[in-house]
Backbone as CSV, one residue per row, in Angstrom:
resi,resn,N_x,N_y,N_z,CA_x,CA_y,CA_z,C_x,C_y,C_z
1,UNK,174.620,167.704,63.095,173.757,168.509,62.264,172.781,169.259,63.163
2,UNK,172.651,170.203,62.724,171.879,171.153,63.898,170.517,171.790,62.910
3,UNK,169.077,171.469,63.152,168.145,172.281,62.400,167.363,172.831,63.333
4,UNK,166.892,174.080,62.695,166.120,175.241,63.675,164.867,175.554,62.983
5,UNK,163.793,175.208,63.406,162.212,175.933,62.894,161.948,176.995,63.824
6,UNK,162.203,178.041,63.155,161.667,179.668,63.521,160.537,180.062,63.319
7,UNK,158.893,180.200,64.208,157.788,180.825,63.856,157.517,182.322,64.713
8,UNK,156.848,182.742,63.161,156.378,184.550,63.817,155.134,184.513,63.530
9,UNK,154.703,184.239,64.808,153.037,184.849,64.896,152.579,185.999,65.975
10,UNK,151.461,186.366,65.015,151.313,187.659,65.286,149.712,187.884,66.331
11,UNK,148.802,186.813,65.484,147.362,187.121,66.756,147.329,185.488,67.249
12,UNK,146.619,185.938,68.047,146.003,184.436,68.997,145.547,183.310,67.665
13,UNK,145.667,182.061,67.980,145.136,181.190,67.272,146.044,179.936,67.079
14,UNK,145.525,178.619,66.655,145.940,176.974,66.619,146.981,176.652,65.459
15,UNK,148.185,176.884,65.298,148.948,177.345,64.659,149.460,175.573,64.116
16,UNK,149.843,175.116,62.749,150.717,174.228,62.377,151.401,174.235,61.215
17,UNK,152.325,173.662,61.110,153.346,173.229,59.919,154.323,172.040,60.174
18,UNK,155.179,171.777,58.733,155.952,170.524,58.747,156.807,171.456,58.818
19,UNK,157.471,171.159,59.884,159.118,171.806,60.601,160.025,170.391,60.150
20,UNK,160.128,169.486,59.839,160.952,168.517,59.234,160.773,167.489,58.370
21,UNK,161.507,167.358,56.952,161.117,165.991,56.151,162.443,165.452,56.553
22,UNK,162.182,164.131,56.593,163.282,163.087,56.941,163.419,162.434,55.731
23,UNK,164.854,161.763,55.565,164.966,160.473,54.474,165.514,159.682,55.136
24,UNK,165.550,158.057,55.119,166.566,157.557,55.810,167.002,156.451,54.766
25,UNK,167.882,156.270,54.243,168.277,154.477,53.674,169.389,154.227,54.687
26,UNK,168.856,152.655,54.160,169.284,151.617,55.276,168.898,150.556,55.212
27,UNK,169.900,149.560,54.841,169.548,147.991,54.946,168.963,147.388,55.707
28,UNK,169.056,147.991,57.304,168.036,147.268,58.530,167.429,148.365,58.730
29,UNK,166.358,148.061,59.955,165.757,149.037,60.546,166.310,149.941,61.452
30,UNK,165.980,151.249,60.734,166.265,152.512,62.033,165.507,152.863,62.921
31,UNK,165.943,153.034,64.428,164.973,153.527,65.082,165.292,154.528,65.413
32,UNK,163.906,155.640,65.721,164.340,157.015,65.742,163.624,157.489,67.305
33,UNK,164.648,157.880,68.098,163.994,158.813,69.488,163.842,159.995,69.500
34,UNK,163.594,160.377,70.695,162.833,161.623,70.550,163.855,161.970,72.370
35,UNK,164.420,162.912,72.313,164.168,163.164,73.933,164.999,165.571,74.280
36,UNK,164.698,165.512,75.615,164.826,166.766,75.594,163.586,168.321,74.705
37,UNK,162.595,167.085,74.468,161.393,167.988,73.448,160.672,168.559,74.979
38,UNK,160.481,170.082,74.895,159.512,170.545,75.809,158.497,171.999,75.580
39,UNK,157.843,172.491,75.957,157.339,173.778,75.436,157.969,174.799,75.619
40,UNK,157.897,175.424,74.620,158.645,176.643,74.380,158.549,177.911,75.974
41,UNK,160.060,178.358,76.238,159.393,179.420,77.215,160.077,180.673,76.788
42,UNK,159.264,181.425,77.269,159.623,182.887,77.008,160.468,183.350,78.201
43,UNK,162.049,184.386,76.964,163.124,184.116,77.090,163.049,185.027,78.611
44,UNK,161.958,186.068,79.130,162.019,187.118,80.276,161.169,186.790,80.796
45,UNK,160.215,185.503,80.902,159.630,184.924,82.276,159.154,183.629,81.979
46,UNK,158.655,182.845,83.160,158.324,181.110,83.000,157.959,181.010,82.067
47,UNK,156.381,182.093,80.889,155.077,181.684,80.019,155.993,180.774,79.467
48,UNK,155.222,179.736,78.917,155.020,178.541,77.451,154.302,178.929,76.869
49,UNK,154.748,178.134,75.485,153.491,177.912,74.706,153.382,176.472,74.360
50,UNK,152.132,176.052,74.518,151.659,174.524,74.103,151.799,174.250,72.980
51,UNK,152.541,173.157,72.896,153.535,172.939,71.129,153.407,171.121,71.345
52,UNK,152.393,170.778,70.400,152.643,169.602,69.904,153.084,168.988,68.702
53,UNK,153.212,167.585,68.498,154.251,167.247,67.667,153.415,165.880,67.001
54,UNK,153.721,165.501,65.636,153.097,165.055,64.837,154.256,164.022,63.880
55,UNK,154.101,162.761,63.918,155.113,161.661,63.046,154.402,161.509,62.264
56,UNK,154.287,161.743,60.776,153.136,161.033,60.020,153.983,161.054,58.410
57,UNK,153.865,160.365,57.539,154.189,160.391,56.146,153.370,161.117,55.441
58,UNK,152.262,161.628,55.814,151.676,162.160,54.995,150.782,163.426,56.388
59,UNK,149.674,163.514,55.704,149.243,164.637,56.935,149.227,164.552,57.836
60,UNK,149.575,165.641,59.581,149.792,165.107,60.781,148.158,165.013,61.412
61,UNK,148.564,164.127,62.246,147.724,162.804,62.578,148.018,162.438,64.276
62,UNK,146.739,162.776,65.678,147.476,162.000,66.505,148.601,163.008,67.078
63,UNK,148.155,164.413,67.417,149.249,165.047,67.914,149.722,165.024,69.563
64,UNK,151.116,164.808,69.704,151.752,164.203,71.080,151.918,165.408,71.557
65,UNK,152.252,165.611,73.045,152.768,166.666,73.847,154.449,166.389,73.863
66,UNK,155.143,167.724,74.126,156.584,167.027,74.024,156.943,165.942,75.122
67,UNK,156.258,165.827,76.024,156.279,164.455,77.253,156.127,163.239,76.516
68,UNK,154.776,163.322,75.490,154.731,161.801,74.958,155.811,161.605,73.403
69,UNK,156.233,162.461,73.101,157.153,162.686,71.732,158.440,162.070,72.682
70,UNK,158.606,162.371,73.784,160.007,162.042,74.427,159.923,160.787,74.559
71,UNK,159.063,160.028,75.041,158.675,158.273,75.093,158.558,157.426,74.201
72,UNK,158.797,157.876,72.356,158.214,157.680,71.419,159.951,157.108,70.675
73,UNK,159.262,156.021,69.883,160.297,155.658,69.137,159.777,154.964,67.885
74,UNK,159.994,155.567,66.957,159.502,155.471,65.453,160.723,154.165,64.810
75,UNK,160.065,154.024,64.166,160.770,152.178,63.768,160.422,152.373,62.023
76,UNK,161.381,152.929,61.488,161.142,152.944,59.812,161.433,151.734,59.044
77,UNK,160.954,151.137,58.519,160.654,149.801,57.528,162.024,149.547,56.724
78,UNK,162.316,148.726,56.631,163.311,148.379,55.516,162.779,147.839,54.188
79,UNK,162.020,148.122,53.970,161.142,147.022,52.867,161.428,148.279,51.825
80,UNK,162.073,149.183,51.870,162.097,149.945,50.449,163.709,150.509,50.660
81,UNK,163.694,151.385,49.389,165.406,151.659,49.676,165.158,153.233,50.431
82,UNK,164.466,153.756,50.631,164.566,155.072,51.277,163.311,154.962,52.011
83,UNK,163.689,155.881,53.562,161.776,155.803,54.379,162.139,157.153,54.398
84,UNK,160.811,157.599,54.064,160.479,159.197,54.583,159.817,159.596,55.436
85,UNK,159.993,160.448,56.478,158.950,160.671,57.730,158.951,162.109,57.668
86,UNK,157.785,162.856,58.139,157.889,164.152,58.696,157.362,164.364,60.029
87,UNK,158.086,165.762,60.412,157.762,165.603,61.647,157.009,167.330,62.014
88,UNK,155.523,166.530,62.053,154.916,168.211,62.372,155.446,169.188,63.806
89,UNK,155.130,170.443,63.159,154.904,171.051,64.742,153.641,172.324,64.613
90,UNK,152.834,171.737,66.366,151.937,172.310,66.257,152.009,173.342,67.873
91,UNK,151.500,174.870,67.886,151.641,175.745,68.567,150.595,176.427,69.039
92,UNK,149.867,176.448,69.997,148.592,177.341,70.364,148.994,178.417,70.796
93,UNK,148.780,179.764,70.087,148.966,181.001,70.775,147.557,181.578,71.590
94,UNK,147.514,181.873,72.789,146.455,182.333,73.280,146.517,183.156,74.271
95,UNK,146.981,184.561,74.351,147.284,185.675,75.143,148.306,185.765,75.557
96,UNK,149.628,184.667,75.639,150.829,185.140,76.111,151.203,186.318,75.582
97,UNK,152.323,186.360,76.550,152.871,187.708,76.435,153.734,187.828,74.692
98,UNK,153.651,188.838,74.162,154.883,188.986,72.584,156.528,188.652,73.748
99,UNK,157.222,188.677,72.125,158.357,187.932,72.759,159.177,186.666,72.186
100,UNK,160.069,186.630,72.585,161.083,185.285,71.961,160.696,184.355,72.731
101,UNK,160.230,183.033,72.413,159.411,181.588,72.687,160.786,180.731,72.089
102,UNK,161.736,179.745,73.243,162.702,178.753,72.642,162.706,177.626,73.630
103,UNK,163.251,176.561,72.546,163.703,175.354,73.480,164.055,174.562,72.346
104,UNK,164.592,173.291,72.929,165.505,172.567,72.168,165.260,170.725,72.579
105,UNK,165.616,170.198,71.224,165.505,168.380,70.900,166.243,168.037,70.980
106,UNK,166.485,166.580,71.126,167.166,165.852,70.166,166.713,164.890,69.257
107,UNK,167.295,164.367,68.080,166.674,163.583,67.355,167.477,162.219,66.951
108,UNK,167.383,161.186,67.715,168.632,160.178,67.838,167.965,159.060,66.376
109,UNK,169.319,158.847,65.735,168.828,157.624,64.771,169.572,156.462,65.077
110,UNK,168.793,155.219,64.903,169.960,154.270,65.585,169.740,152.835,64.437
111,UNK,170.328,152.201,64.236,170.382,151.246,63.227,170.023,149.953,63.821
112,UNK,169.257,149.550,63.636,169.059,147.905,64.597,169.301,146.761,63.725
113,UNK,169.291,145.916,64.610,169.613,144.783,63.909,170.927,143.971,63.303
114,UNK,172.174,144.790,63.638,172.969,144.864,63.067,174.599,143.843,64.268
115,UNK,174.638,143.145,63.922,175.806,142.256,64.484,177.169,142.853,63.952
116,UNK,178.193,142.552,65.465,179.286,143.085,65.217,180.259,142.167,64.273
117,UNK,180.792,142.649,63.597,182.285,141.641,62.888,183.083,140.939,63.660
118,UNK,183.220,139.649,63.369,183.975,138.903,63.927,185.090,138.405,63.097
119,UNK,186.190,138.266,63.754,187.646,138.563,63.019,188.502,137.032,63.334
């Protein structure tokens, strides 16, 4: 599955939104990584832009750099039949150059807890 959050901004300023709602069911716990998250660069020279990132169920909270989002592993509860997470993203524009700003995640889900069949 492949998802893409596209932003167009236009003047300088501390930019955020929820770029992802998650659902997960699951009898055990999922754990969720993070890796390959970095700041955006512009596509005709080095500039970035400083883009942090936000795990929260409700408003983001505690925003990571993509360095600490990459070290991060979210552990969703089994105690209900569905967990929901979102995942902010936050962007400071401040004089870079106009222009196409990209880069790319991954978002690993992994099921724990779970013993193999024995036959």
């Amino acid at each position: 599955m492949n998802t893409k959050a596209t932003w167009f901004l236009r003047l300088p300023g501390d930019y955020y939104g929820r770029a992802l709602i998650g659902t997960v069911n699951a009898s055990h716990p999922v754990a969720i990584t993070f890796s390959g998250f970095d700041n955006p660069v512009h596509a005709n020279s080095d500039q970035t832009l400083p883009l942090f990132f936000a795990l929260d169920e409700g408003q983001p909270q505690g925003w990571l750099t993509p360095e600490q989002l990459n070290r991060t592993t979210l552990i969703l509860p089994t105690d209900r039949s569905a967990a929901t997470w979102n995942m902010w993203q936050r962007v400071v524009l401040d004089g870079q150059s106009a222009g196409t700003y990209s880069n790319t995640g991954v978002i690993t889900f992994t099921l724990q807890n779970v013993e193999d069949a024995q036959f």
